[in-house]
VOLO-52663 format. One record per residue (C-alpha): y, x, z; residue in one letter. Coordinates in steps of 0.05 Angstrom, whole numbers, plus 32768, in hexadecimal, padded with zeros to 4 digits. Layout:
% residues N
Y|X|Z|a;
...
***
This chain:
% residues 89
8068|82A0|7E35|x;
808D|826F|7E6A|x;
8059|8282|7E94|x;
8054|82CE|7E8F|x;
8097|82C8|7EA0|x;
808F|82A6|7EE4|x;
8061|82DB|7EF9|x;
8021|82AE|7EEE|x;
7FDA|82D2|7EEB|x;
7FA9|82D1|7EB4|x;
7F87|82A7|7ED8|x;
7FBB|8270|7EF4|x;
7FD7|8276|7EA7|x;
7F85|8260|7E94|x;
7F87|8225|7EC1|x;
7FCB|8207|7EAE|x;
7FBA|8210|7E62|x;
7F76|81FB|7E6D|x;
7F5A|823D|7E4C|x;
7F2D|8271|7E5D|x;
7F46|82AD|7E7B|x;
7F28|82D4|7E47|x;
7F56|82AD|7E12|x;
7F91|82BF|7E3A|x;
7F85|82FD|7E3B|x;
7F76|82FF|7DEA|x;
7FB6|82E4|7DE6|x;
7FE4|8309|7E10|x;
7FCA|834A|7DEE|x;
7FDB|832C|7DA9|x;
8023|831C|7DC5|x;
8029|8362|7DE5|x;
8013|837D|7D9D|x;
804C|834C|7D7A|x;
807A|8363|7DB5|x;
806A|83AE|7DA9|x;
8060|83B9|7DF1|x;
8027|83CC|7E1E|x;
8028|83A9|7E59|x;
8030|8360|7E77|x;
806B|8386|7E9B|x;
8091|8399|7E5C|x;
808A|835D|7E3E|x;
80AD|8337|7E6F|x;
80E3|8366|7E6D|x;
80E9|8363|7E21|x;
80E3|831A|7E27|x;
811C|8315|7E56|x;
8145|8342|7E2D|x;
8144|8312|7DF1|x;
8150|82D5|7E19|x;
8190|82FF|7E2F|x;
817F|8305|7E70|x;
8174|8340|7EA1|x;
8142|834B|7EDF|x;
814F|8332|7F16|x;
8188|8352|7F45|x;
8167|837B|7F83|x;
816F|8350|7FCA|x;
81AD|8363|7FF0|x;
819D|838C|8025|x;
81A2|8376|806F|x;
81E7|838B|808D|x;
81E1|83D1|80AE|x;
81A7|83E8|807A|x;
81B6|842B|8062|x;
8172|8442|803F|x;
817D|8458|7FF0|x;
81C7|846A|800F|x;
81E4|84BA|8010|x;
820C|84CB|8051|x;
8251|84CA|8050|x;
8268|8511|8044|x;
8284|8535|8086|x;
82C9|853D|8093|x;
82E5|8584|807C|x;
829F|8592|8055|x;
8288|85AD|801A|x;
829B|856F|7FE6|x;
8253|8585|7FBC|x;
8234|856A|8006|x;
8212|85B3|800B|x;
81FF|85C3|8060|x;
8211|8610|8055|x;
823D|8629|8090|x;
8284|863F|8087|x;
828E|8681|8078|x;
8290|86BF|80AD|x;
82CB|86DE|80B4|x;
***
């Protein structure tokens, strides 16, 4: 499982264990079975979970990098952030 957990392929997990790919495979859908999970995804998660550990924090972004950000909202605006115009008097 060391292995899944570094990311390693079927086939780089083969050649370290000096296996077949074929009995990786076998294997890692018996541990996804025991696991109760359905992908090679989820059962790093899971397995991270019981070690007490989390995924891996997102990168900081570069100074100045505003993408996944909302606007700050206008001065004198609508609070809900709404671009109706005032009202006509």
């Amino acid at each position: 499982m060391e292995l899944l957990l570094t990311g390693a392929s079927n086939r780089v997990i083969a050649r370290r264990m000096d296996l077949s790919e074929r009995t990786v495979k076998n294997h890692l859908q018996s541990a996804y079975r025991k696991l109760r999970v359905r992908s090679r995804a989820e059962a790093i998660l899971k397995l991270l979970g019981r070690a007490g550990l989390r995924r891996p924090a997102a990168p900081p972004r570069p100074r100045g990098d505003t993408r996944g950000t909302l606007p700050p909202p206008r001065p004198g605006g609508d609070p809900s952030g709404s671009a109706s115009p005032p009202p006509a008097d």
